[in-house]
C-alpha positions in Angstrom: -14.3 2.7 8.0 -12.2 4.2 11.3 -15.8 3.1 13.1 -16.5 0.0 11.7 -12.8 -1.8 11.7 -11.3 0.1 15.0 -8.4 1.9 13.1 -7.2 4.9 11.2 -7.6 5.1 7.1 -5.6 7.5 4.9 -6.7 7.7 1.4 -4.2 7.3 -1.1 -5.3 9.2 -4.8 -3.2 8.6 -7.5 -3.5 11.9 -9.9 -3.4 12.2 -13.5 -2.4 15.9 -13.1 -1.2 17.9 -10.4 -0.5 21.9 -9.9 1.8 21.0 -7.2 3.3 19.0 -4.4 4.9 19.1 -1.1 8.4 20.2 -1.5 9.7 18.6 2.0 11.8 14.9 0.6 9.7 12.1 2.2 9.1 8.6 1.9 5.7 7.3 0.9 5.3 5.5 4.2 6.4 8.4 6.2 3.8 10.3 3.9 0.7 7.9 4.8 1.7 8.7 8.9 2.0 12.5 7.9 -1.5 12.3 6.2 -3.3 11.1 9.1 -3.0 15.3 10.6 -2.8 17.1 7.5 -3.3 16.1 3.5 0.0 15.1 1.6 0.6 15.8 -2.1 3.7 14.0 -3.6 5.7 13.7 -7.2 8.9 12.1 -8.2 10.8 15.4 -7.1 10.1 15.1 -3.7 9.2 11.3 -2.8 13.5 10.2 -1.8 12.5 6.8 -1.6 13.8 5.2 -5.2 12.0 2.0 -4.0 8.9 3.7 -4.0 9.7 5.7 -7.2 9.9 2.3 -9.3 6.5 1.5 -7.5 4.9 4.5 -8.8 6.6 4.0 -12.6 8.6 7.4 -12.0 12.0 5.2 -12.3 12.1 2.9 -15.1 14.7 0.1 -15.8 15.9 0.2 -12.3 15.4 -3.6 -10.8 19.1 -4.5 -11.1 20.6 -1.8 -9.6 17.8 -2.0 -6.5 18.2 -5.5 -6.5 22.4 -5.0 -5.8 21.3 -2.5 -2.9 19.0 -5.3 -1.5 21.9 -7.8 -1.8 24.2 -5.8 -0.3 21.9 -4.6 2.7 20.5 -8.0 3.7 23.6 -10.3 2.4 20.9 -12.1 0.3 21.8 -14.0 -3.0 22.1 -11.7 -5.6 19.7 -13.1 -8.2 17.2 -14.5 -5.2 16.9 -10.2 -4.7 16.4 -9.7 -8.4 13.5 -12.4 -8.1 12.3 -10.4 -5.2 12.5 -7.6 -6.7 10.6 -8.2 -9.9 7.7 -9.6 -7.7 6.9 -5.9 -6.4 3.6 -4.7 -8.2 4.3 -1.5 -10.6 2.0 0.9 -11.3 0.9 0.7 -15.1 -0.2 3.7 -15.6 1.6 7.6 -16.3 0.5 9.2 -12.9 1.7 13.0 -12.3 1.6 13.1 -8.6 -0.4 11.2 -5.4 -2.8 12.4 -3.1 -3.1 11.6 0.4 -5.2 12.7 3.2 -8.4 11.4 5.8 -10.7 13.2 3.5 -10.3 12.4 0.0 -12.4 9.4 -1.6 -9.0 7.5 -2.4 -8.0 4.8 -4.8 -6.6 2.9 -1.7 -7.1 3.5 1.5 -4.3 2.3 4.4 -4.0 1.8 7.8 -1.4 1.0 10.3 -3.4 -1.3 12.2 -3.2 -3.6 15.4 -3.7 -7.3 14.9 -7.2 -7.0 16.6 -8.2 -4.3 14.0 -7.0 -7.0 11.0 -8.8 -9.7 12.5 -12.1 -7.5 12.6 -11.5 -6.5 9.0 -10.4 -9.9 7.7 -14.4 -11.6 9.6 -15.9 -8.3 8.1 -14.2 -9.9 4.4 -15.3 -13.6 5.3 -19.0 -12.6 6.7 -19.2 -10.6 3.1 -17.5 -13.5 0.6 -17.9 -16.5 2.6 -14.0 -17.2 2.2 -10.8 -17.3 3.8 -8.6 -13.8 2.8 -5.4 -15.2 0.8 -2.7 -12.6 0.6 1.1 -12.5 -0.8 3.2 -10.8 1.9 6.7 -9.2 1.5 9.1 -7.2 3.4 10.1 -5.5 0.4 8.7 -2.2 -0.4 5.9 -2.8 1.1 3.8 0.4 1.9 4.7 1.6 -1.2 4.5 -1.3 -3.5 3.0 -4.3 -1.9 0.5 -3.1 -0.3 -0.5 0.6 -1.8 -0.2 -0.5 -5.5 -0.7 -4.1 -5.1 -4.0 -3.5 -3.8 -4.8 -0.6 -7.1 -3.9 -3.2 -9.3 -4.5 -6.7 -8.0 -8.4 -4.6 -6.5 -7.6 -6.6 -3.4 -6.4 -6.9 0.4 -3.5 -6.7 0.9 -1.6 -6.9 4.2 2.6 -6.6 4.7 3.9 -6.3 8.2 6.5 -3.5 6.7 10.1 -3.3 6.0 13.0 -2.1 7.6 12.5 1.5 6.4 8.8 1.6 6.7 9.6 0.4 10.3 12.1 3.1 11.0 11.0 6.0 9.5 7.5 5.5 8.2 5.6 6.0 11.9 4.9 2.0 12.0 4.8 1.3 15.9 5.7 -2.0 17.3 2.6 -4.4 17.6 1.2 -2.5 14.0 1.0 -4.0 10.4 -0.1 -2.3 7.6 -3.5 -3.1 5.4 -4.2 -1.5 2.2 -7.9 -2.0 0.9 -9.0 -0.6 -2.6 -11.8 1.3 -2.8 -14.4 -1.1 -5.0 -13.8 -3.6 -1.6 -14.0 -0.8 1.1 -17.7 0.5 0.0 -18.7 -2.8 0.0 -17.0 -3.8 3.1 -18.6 -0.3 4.8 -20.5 1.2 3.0 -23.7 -1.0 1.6 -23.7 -3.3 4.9 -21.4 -6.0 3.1 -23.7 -8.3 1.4 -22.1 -11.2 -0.1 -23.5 -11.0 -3.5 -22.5 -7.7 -4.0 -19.0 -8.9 -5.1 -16.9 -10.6 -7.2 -14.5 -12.9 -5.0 -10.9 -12.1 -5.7 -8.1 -14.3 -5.0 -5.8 -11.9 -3.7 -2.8 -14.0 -3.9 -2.9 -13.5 -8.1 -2.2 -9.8 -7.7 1.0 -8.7 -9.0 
């Protein structure tokens, strides 16, 4: 994939079981950076995001109370953030922990990528489907939840050009956006030379 689109991939597991995780606090986004040198494990103990927590289904019945943080951080309508809000994908499954690293075969697998790498994967997409890639894109959550567990669910591309804490702390550089690609796309995409009729064309825009 690195060869074949021009950019970095970190494969993102999610675990049914898991003897153990990281202890260090850390975002998922800062996790996905970390990954690129060394494999990350995570659980709910020590992933500090709560954003990304609700993403993963470790914090239940928490919309409202994100969506007042939202309001109060952006000055945005309060029920326009609760809209918002409730648009961000959820994982519906009972996951014990996440997986990370360069070297695992991942549910998802995302990059950080320059606009010239997205352009190469979004023709490597069109040369296999013979359409045009239609994405939903947030700044909301969006390593964790639009783009990580939007593409799980959805079994889609999904692009987000981050948010403000994926931006800060989460190694996004300026000129970067982020592309999550599940794994049923990225061995077609790379690994069986990308013939059309080897998919199913998903309308990525559907995912939620």
């Amino acid at each position: 994939m690195s060869q074949m689109s021009r950019s970095w991939w970190v494969a993102v597991k999610f675990q049914e079981q898991m003897s153990s995780a990281d202890t260090e606090p850390i975002r998922f986004c800062e996790a996905v950076h970390k990954a690129r040198e060394k494999n990350v494990s995570l659980s709910f103990n020590n992933v500090c995001c709560d954003g990304a927590r609700r993403c993963f289904g470790w914090l239940k019945d928490s919309d409202i109370e994100l969506a007042k943080r939202l309001s109060r951080k952006t000055a945005m309508d309060h029920d326009a953030a609760c809209e918002l809000i409730k648009g961000v994908p959820v994982l519906n499954e009972d996951i014990a922990g996440i997986s990370l690293g360069g070297h695992i075969q991942g549910d998802v697998y995302i990059s950080y990528a320059s606009p010239e790498s997205a352009m190469k994967i979004i023709r490597d997409w069109q040369k296999m489907t013979s359409h045009n890639l239609r994405v939903d894109i947030s700044s909301f959550m969006s390593v964790c939840g639009n783009v990580a567990v939007r593409s799980y669910l959805g079994q889609c591309i999904s692009i987000s050009f981050g948010c403000p804490d994926s931006r800060e702390y989460g190694g996004i550089e300026k000129g970067q956006l982020v592309i999550g690609i599940p794994y049923n796309i990225a061995s077609r995409l790379y690994g069986t030379g990308g013939k059309a009729e080897s998919i199913d064309v998903i309308e990525t825009s559907t995912a939620q």
